[in-house]
N, C-alpha and C positions, 0 to 999 in steps of 0.2 A: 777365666774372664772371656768376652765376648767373643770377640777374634782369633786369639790363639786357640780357643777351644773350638772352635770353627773350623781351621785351620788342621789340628790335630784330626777331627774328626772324618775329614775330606781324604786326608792325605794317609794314614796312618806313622804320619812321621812329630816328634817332636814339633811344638811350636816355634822353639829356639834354633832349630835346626834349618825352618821355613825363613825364619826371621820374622816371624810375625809373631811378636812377646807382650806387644800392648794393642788394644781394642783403637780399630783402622777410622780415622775420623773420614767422616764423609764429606763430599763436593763443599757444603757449605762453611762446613767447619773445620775449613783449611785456611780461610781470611785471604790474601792475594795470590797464595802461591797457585791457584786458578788449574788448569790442567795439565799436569806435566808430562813427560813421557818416558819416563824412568822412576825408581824407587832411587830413596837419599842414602846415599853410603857415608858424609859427613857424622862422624859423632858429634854429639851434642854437649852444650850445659853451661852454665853460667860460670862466671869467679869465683861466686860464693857457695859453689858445689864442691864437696872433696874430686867425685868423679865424673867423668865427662861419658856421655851414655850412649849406646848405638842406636841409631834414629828407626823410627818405627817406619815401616813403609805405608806407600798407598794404597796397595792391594796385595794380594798371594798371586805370584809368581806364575803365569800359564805354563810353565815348564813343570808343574808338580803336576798329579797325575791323583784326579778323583776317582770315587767309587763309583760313578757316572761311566767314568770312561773306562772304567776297567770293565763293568760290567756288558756296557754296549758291545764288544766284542763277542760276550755269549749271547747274543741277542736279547736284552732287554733293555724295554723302553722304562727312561726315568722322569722320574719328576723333582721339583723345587718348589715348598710352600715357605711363606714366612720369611721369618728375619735370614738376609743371608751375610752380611757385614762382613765381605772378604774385597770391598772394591768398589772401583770406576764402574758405569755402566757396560766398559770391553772385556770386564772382569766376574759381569753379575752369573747367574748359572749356568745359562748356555754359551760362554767364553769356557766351562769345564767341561761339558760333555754332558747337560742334561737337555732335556729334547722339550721339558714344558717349564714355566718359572709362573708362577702366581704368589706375586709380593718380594722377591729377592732381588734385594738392589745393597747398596749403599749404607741408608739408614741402619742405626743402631739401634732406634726406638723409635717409633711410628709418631708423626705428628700429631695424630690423634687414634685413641679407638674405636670412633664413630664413626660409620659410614660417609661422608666421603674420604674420609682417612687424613682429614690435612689440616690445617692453619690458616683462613683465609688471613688474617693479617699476620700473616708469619714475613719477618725480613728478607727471608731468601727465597726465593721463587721455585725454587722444590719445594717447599713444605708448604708451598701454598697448590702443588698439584695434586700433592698426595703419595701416595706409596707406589711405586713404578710398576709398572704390569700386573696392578690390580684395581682396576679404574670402579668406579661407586657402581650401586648397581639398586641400593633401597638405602635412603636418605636414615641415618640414624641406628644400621643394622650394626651389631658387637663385632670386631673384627675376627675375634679369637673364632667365633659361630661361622664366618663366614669362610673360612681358611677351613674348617671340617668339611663344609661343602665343597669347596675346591679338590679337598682331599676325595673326597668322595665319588666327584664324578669324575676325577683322574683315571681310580679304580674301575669307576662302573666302562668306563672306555676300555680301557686296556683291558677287560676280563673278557667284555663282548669281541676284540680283536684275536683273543687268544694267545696273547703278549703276556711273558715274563715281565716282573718289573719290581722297579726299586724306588721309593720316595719315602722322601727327608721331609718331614714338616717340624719348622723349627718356627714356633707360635712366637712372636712377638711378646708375647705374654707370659711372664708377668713380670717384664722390663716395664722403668717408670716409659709416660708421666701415667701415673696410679689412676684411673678411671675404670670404672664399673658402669654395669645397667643399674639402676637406682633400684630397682625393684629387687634385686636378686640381695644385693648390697645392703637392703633394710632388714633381712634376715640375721644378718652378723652385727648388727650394732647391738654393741653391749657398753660401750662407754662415752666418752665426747673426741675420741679420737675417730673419726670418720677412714681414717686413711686404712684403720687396721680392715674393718670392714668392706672398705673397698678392694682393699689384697686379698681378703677372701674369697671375694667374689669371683675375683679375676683368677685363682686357685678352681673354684668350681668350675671356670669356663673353658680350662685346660681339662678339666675331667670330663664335660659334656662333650667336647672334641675328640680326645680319647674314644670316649663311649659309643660316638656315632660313627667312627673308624672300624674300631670293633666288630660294631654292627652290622658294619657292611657287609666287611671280610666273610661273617656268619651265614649272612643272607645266601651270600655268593658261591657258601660251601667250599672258598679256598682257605679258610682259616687255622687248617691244619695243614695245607700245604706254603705259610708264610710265617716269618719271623719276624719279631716284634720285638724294638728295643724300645725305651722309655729313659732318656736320663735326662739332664741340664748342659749349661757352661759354666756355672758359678754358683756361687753360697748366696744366700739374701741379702741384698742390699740391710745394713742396718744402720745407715746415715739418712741423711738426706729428706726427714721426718719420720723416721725410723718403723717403715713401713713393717717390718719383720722380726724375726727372733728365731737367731740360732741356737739359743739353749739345746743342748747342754755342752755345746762349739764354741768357740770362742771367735771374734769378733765377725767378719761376714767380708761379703763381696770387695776382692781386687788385695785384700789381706794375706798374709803368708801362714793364716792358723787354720785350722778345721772347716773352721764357719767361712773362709774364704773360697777352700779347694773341695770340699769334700760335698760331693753330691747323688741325688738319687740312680741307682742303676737297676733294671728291671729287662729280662729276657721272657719271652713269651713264644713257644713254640708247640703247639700242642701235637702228642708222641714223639718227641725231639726231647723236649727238657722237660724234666717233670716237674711236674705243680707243688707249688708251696715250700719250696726250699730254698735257704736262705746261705747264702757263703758270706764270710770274713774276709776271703782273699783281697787284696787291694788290687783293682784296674781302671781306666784310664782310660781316657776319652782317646788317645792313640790305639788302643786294640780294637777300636770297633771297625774301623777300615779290614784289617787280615779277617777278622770274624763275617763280616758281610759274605767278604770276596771266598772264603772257605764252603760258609752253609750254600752259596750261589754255583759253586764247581767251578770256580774259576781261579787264575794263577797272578801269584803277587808281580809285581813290574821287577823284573828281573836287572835293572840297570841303576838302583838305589837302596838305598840300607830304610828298610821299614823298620822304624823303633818299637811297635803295636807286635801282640803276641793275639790270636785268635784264641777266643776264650770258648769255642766250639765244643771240643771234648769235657772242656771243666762245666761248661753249663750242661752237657749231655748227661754226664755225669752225678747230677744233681749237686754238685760243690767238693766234689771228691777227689777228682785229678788234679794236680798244684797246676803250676805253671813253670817253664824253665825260665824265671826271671829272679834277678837278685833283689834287686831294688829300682823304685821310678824318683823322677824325677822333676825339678821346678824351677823354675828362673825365671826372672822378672829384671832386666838389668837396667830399671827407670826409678824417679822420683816422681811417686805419687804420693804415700804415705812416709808418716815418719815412720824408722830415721833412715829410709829411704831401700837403694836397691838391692834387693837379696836375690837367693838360690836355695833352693831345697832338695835334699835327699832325705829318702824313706829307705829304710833296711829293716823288714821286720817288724819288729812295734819300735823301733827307735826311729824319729824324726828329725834332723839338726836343719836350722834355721843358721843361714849364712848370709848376715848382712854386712855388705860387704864395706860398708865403716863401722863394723862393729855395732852390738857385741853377736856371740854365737849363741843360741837358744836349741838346749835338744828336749827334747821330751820321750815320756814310754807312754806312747798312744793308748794301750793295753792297761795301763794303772792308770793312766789322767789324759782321757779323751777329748778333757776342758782345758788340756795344755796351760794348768794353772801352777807348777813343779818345773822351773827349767831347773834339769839336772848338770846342766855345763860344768859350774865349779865342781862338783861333786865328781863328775868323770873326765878329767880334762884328757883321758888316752882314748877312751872313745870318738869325743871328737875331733880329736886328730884324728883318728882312725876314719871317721866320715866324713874330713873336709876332705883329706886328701884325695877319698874315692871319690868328692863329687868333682874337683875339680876335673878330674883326670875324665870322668865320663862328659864334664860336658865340653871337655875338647875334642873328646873322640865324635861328639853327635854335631860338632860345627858350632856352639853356642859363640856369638858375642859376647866379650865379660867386660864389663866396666871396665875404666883407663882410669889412672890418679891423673888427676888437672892439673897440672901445672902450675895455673896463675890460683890456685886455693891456698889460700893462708887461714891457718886455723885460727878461732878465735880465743 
């Protein structure tokens, strides 16, 4: 999900471990509780919840320690494009150690993806300025297009300085609200559902940004001396007009199944990793922090347990070297979906689903990838065998766990 993936990716640490388990609502969509100056350590929740929940914070922690700040030590200069939803404005990128921010603020989803970026009648007076530190610049320009330019001339700077460098661009897109260029968008219409076609589009505009990133790199002749990662934060929304489809996954964004967690990952390093090879292995938006900070020559923060394993050798490797990990892991300890807050451990091809009012759901990823077979009853020793491991790992990584309510009287 938005934040915790965010979160994970900065840090190389668990997102339960940051506390940051649910996507960080921004300035306005907090209703009075207005600016505060601490994160809420109150658990939460109603009467009519079995359990009372650990409150989500308002931003990630300046005491965590980005890939920014790791790398600035070896001398490079970073950047921040795009969505960055870890915070207050004393929290946006350069509160972590990046040196340029173009679009990293707050927002979870851009008021608009039309040049000026915003909502002139929007209720809150943010979203009627726009996207923070990326002010309008051609009345009606695609955001997604204009974030590759950012990206680009970051590059074209730092190549002409003769600066190392590191930059994150995390496109806004293709987070709702669903808007396309109409023109690009008339190519995908094949039905009376406008929205699919419009997610396509916004799909192509993440490609043509890729593409002129690329390109740069090419032009610049450093593109064998840089690495290139490509993945998400989450599975496709499939609510909400059901812009998407996870087939052959099962259900989508913020869910505890396939279609919620499981997303694109792509390394690119040409004479480093060779071309066209495909691995199985399972990893995690926590190993991309040690993987950075490895291929850059530089050393993990020696004063914290990094949960991320550097997937350096296995990607060098072409998919060949394991990794020394057992199993990852997942926690969610809120009420969004029914029947409410879970925990996940993966061992293998075996997955157990731990909602924590019941019931347990495991699956064998490997036979039923559509996690459409819970095998629970069927193994009831395995999953013991996998509750007990997750509880125990996520007390060792700091998770918050759900509290039984007190004042809950079952119906």
């Amino acid at each position: 999900m938005c934040s915790p993936t965010r979160a994970a990716l900065q840090t190389g640490r668990y997102p339960h471990r940051i506390g940051v388990t649910d996507w960080i609502r921004s300035r306005f969509q907090r209703g009075r509780i207005g600016t505060p100056d601490q994160n809420p350590t109150q658990y939460v929740g109603g009467k009519n919840r079995q359990f009372l929940c650990p409150p989500n914070p308002y931003w990630m922690e300046h005491e965590e320690i980005s890939i920014a700040e790791i790398l600035k030590e070896q001398g490079y200069r970073s950047g921040y494009i795009g969505k960055w939803h870890l915070g207050d404005p004393a929290w946006f990128p350069p509160g972590q150690g990046y040196d340029e921010n173009k679009g990293g603020c707050d927002y979870g989803q851009p008021p608009s993806y039309f040049d000026p970026y915003n909502q002139p009648r929007g209720r809150h007076e943010t979203l009627r300025q726009g996207i923070h530190n990326l002010p309008g610049r051609k009345k009606g320009e695609y955001l997604t297009h204009r974030e590759a330019d950012e990206a680009e001339a970051l590059i074209r700077g730092w190549h002409k300085e003769k600066k190392p460098f590191f930059l994150m661009v995390g496109h806004y897109a293709v987070h709702t609200p669903i808007q396309a260029l109409a023109e690009v968008a008339a190519r995908y219409q094949r039905d009376q559902k406008p929205n699919n076609a419009k997610y396509a589009a916004m799909v192509e505009s993440i490609d043509d940004s890729t593409r002129q990133i690329l390109a740069t790199l090419k032009e610049l002749d450093i593109d064998g001396n840089t690495l290139i990662i490509f993945t998400s934060d989450n599975g496709g929304l499939d609510r909400n007009g059901s812009p998407t489809d996870n087939a052959p996954l099962r259900s989508g964004k913020g869910y505890a199944y396939e279609g919620g967690i499981r997303v694109p990952f792509l390394a690119r390093w040409p004479g480093r990793i060779p071309a066209g090879k495909i691995s199985d292995l399972p990893v995690c938006s926590i190993d991309i922090f040690p993987t950075v900070v490895e291929a850059a020559g530089a050393k993990l923060p020696g004063d914290r347990a990094i949960d991320g394993l550097s997937l350096m050798t296995h990607l060098e490797s072409g998919g060949i070297t394991k990794l020394n990990r057992d199993e990852l892991l997942w926690h969610f300890p809120h009420y969004r979906h029914a029947p409410g807050p879970y925990s996940i451990i993966r061992q293998g091809d075996h997955k157990l689903i731990k909602f924590w009012g019941g019931p347990f759901e495991l699956y064998d990823l490997k036979e039923d990838l559509g996690e459409a077979r819970n095998l629970a009853a069927d193994m009831p020793k395995r999953v013991s065998e996998l509750d007990t491991l997750l509880i125990k790992r996520l007390k060792e990584t700091e998770a918050k766990l759900p509290r039984e309510n007190p004042d809950f009287t079952k119906k």
